[in-house]
C-alpha positions as CSV (number, residue, x, y, z in Angstrom):
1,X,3.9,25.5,9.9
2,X,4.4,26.3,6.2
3,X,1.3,24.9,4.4
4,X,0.9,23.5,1.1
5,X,-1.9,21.9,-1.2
6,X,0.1,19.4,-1.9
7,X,2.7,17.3,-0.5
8,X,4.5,14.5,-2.1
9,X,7.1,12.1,-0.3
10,X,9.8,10.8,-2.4
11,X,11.7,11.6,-5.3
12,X,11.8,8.3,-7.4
13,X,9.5,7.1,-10.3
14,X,5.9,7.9,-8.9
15,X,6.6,11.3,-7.2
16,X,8.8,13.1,-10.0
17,X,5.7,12.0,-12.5
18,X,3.5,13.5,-10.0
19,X,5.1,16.7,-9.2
20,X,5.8,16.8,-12.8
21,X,1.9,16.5,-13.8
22,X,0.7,19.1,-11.5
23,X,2.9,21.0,-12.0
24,X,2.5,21.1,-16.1
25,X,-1.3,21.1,-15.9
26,X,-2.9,24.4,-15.6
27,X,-5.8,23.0,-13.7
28,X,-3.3,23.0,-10.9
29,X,-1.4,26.3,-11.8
30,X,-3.1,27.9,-8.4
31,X,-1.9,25.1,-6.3
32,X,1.2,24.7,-4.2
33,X,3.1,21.7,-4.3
34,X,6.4,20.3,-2.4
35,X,8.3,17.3,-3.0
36,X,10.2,15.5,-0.6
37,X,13.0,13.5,-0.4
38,X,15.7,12.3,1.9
39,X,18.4,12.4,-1.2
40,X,19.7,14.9,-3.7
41,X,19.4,12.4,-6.3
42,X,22.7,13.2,-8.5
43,X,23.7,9.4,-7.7
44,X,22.8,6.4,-10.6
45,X,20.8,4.7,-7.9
46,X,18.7,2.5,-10.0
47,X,17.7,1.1,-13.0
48,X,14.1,1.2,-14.8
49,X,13.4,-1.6,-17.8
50,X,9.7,-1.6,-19.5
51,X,8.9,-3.1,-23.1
52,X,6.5,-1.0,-25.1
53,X,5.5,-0.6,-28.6
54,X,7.1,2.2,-31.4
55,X,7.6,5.4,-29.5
56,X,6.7,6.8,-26.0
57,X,7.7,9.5,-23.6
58,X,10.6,8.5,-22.3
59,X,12.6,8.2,-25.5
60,X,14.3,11.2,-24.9
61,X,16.2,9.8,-21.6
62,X,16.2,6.2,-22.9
63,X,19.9,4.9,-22.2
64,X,19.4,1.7,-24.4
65,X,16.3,0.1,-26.4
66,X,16.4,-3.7,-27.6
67,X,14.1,-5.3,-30.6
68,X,15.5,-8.9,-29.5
69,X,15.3,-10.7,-26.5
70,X,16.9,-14.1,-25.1
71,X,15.0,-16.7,-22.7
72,X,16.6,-19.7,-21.6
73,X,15.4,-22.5,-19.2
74,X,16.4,-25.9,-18.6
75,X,14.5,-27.5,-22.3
76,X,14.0,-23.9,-24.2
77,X,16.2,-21.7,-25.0
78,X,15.4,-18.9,-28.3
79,X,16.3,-15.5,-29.5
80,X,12.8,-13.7,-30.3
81,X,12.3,-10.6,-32.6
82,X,9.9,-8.6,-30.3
83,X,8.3,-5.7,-32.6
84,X,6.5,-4.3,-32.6
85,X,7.8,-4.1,-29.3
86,X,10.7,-2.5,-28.1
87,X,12.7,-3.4,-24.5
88,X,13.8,-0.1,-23.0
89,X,16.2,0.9,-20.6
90,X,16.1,4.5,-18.2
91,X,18.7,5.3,-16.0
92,X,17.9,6.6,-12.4
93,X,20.4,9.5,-12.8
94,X,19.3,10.7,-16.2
95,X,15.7,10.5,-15.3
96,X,16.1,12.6,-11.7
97,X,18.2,15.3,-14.0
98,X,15.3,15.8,-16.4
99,X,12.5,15.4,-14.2
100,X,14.3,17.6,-11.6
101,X,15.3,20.7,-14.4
102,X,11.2,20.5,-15.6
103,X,10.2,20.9,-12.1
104,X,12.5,23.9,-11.1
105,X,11.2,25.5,-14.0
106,X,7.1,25.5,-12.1
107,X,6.7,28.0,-10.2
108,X,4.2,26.5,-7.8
109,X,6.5,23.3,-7.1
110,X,9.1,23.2,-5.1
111,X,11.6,20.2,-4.6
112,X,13.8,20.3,-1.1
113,X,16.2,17.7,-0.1
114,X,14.9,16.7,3.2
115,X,14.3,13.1,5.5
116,X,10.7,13.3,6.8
117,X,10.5,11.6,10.1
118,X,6.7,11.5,10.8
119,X,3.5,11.8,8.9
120,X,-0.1,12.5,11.1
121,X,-3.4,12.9,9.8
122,X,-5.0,15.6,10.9
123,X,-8.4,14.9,9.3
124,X,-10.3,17.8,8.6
125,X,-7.0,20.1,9.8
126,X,-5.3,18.5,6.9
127,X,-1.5,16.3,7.5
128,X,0.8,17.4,9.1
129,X,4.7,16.3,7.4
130,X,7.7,16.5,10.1
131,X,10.7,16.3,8.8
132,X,14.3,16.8,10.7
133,X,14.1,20.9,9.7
134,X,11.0,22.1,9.2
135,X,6.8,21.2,9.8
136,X,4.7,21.5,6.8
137,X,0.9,20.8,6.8
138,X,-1.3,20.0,3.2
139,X,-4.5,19.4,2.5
140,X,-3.5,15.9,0.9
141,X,-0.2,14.2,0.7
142,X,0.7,11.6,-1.5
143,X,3.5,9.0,-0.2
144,X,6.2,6.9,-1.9
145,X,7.6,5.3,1.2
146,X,7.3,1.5,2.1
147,X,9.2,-0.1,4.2
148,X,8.9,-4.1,3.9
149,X,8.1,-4.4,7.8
150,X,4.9,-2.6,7.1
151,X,3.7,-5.0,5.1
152,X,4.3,-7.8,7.3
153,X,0.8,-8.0,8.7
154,X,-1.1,-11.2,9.0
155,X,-2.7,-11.9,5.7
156,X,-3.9,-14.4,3.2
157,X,-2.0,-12.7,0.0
158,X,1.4,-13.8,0.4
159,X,4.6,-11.9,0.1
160,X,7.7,-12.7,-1.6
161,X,10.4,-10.4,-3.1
162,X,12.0,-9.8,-6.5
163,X,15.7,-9.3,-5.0
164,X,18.8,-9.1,-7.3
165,X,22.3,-7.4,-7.1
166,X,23.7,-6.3,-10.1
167,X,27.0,-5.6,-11.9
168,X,27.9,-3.2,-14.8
169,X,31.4,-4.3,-15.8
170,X,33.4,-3.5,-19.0
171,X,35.4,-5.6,-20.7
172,X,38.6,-5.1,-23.4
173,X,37.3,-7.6,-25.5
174,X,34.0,-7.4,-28.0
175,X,31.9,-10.5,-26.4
176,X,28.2,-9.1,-25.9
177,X,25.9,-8.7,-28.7
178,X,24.3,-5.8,-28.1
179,X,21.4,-5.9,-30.2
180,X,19.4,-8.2,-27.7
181,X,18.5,-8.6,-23.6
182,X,18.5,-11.3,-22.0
183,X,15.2,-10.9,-20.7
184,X,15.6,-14.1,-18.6
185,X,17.9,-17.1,-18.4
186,X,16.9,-19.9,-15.9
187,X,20.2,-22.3,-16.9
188,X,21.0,-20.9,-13.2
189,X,21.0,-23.5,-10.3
190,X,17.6,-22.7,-9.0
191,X,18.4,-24.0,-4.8
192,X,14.6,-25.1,-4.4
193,X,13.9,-21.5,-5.4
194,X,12.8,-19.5,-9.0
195,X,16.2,-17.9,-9.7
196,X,17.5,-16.4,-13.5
197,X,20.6,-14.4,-14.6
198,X,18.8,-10.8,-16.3
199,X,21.6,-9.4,-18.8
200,X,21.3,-6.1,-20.6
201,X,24.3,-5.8,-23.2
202,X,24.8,-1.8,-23.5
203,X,27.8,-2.4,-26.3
204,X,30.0,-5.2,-28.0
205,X,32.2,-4.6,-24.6
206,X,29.7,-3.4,-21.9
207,X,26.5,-4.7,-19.7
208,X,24.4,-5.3,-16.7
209,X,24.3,-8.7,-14.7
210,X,21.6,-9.0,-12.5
211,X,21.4,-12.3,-10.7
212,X,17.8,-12.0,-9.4
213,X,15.1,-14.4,-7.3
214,X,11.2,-14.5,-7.1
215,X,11.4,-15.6,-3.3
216,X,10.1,-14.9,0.4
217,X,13.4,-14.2,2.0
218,X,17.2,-12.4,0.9
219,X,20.2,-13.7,0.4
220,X,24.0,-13.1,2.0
221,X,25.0,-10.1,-0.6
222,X,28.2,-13.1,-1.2
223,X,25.5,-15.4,-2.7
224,X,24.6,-13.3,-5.2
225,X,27.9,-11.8,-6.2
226,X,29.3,-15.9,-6.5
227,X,26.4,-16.0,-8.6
228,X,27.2,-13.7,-11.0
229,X,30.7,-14.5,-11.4
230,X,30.2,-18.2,-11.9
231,X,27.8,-17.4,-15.0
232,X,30.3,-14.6,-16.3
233,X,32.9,-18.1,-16.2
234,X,31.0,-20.7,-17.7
235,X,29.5,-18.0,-20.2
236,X,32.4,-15.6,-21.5
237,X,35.6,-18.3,-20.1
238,X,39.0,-16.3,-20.3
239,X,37.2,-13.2,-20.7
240,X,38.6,-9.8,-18.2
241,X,36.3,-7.9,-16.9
242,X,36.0,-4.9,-14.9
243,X,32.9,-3.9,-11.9
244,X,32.1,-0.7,-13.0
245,X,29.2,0.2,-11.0
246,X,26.4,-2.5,-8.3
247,X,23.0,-2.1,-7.9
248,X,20.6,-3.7,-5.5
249,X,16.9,-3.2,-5.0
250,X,14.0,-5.6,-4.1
251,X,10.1,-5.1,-5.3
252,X,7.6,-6.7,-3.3
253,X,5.3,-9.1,-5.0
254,X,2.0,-9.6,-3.3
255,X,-1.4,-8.9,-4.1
256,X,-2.3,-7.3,-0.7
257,X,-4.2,-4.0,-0.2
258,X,-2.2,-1.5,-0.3
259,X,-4.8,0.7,0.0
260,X,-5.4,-0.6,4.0
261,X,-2.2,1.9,4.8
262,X,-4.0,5.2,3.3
263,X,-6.1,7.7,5.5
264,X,-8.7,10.5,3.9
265,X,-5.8,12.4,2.9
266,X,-2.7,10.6,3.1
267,X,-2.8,8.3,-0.4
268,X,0.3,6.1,-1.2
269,X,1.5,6.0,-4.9
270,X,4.2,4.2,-6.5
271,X,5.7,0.7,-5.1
272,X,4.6,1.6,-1.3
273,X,0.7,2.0,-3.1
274,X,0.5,-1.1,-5.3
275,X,1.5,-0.5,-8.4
276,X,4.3,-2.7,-8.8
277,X,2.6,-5.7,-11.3
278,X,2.5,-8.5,-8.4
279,X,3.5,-11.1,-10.4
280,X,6.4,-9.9,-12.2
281,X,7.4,-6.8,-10.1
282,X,8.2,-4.1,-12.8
283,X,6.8,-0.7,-12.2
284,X,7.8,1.4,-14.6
285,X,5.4,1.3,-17.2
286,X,2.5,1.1,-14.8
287,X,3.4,4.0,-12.6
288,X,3.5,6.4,-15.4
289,X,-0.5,5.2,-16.1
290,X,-1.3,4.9,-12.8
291,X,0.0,8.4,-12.3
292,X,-1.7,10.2,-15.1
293,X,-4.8,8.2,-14.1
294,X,-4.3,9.7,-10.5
295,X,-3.9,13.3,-11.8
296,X,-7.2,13.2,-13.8
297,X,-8.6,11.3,-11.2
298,X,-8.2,14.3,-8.8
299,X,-8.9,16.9,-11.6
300,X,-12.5,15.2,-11.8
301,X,-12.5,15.5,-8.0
302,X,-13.4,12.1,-7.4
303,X,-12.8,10.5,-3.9
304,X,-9.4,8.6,-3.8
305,X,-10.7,5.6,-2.3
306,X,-12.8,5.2,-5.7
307,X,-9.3,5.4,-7.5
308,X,-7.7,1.3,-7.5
309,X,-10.1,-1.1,-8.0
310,X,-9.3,-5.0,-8.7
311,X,-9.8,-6.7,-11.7
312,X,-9.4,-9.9,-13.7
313,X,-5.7,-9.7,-14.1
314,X,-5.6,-9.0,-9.9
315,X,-6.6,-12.4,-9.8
316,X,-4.3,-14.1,-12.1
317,X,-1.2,-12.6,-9.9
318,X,-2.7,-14.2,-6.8
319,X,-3.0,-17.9,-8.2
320,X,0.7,-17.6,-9.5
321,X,2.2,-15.6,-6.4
322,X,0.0,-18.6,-4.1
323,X,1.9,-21.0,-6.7
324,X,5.4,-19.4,-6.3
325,X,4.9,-18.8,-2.1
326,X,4.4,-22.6,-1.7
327,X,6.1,-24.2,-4.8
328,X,8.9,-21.5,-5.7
329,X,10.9,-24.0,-7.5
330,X,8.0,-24.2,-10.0
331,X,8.7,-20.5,-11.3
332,X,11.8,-21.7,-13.6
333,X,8.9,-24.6,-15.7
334,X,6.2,-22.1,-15.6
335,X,7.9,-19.3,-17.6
336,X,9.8,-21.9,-19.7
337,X,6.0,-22.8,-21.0
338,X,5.2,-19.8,-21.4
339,X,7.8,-18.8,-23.6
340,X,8.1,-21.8,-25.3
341,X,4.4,-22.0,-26.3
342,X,3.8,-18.6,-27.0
343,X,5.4,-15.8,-28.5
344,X,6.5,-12.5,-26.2
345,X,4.0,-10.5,-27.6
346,X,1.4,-11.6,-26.3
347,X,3.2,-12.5,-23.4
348,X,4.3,-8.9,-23.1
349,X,-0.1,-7.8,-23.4
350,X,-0.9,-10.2,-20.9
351,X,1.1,-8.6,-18.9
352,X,0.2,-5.1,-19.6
353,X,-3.7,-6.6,-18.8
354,X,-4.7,-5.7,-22.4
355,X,-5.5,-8.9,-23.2
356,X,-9.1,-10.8,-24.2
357,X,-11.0,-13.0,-22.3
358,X,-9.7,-15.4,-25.0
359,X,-6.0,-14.5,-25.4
360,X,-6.2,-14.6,-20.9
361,X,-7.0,-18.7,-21.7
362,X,-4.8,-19.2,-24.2
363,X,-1.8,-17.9,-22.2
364,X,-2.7,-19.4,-19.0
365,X,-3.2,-23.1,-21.0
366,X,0.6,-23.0,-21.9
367,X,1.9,-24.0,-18.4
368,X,0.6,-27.4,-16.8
369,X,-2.5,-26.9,-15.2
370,X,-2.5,-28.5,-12.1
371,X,-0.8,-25.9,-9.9
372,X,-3.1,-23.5,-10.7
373,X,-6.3,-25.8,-10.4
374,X,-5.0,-26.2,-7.0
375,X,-4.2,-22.2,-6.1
376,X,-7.7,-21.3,-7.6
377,X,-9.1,-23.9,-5.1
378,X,-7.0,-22.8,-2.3
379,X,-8.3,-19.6,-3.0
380,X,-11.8,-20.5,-3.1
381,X,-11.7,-22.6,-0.2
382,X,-10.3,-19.3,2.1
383,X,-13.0,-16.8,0.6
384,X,-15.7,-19.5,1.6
385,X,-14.2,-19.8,5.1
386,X,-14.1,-15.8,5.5
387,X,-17.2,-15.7,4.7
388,X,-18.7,-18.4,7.3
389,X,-16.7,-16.7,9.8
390,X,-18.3,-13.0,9.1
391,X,-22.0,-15.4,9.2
């Protein structure tokens, strides 16, 4: 078997910062490192959005940024100045090109296009990686696969999906403005379900329609297309489009442990490991922390289980997600409140979990209270129970 220090599974967000950081950092210049992945990633697969203040590190590769955003419900609808917060957008294919060139140019990582097929921990032997060519072993290995069957294990946290199809389309005439996103607009027909059309205008003649749901189960791909073309009509009547390029993609949103699917040496990073935000489902923003954290985590050579650990925030997601899981029609009057009550910025900290003790009340008294009364009660109630039957 060739062997490695290091072995990384996937190519997307998580494993490119990974392989990037090592590979960068001269306190792993003496290790060897290979990335995985079942692509060659020279396709625009997907889309990554994040909000965050001034400047940052992905400037460079940014397709579009926004200082304006649009939220709509069924009461509220406002335009809202965001700084000193920009809303930035990163396409898949610039980001694989970058990432990719920076990590040819280490010469203890090496990338290869390849689909593995089977991971086994060999404990103190280290893991061994098959793919369809070749079997590798590594002392650890870090994984970006999920599949959703995997997580469908009996459990109190529930699951439910952030699933959309998007469209890019071009049109002859000027009709977007391009200086704001439409961050979300919940003038949709909701079905008994939390459902919002996401628009990101590139130019006066070019954007993104994303007709997207906070819900357990997917929809026939024809739902969501009908969707998007019924809000293109009653939005921009008369107007000729063109479907330049589709996405689709769905994040899970749960506040399980991901952590239950790792072994002493096989540690899951990215979506498959958690750090999706459970409550909204970007990932972005937080995997480029969570990797860095990760990096200096294992610089420091602290044990990985020591790495996640729950906190406030963790606990806020589970009372809405309980919320959304039995009540997902109540999504569309819970963000209206929130953005009609308070402004984006400190929606946009909450969210980051840089908030206070203080600014945490004052957000979570915008919506009405009673849902959440019940979900922290619900909650309550099952830990109490666990805990009689462990007695």
């Amino acid at each position: 078997m060739k062997e490695y220090d290091f072995i990384i599974i996937g190519a997307g967000a998580a494993g490119l910062m990974m392989a990037d950081g090592m590979g960068k950092d001269p306190a792993f210049r003496d290790k060897s490192i290979l990335l995985l992945d079942k692509d060659d990633k020279t396709t625009n697969d997907r889309t990554w959005c994040f909000w965050e203040k001034g400047s940052g590190l992905f400037d460079h590769i940014l397709y579009k940024k926004w200082d304006e955003i649009y939220f709509a419900g069924k009461k509220h609808a406002e335009k809202y100045p965001i700084a000193p917060y920009f809303y930035k957008m990163v396409r898949g294919i610039d980001f694989y090109e970058h990432y990719l060139k920076r990590i040819a140019s280490y010469p203890n990582v090496t990338f290869s296009q390849e689909t593995v097929q089977k991971i086994k921990d060999q404990k103190h032997k280290g893991v061994e990686v098959h793919t369809q060519t070749n079997n590798y072993i590594a002392q650890q290995v870090f994984s970006s696969q999920l599949s959703f069957k995997d997580l469908k294990t009996p459990s109190k946290y529930p699951i439910l999906q952030q699933h959309f199809i998007g469209w890019f389309i071009q049109t002859k005439e000027a009709v977007f403005d391009a200086s704001q996103a439409t961050f979300m607009d919940f003038s949709v027909a909701q079905q008994g379900n939390t459902r919002f059309m996401y628009v990101l205008p590139f130019s006066e003649t070019s954007a993104l329609f994303e007709y997207t749901l906070f819900s357990e189960t997917l929809l026939p791909k024809e739902e969501y297309e009908e969707a998007i073309k019924d809000y293109l009509t009653t939005h921009f009547k008369g107007v000729d489009f063109e479907i330049i390029e589709k996405e689709q993609g769905s994040i899970p949103m749960t506040c399980l442990d991901f952590s239950l699917q790792n072994t002493e040496k096989v540690y899951h990073i990215g979506t498959a490991g958690g750090w999706s935000k459970p409550s909204t489902g970007y990932t972005f923003s937080n995997t480029a922390k969570k990797s860095a954290a990760l990096l200096q985590h294992l610089k420091e050579n602290k044990p990985l289980d020591s790495f996640q650990k729950r906190n406030r925030f963790w606990m806020y997601d589970v009372l809405l997600l309980n919320i959304l899981y039995r009540n997902n029609e109540l999504g569309q009057s819970i963000f209206e409140s929130l953005f009609a009550k308070r402004n984006p910025q400190l929606i946009f900290k909450f969210l980051d979990e840089e908030t206070t003790w203080y600014e945490d009340v004052y957000i979570m008294m915008a919506p009405a209270p009673l849902p959440f009364i019940k979900s922290l009660f619900r909650h309550l109630y099952w830990i109490v129970t666990r805990q009689k039957q462990r007695w």
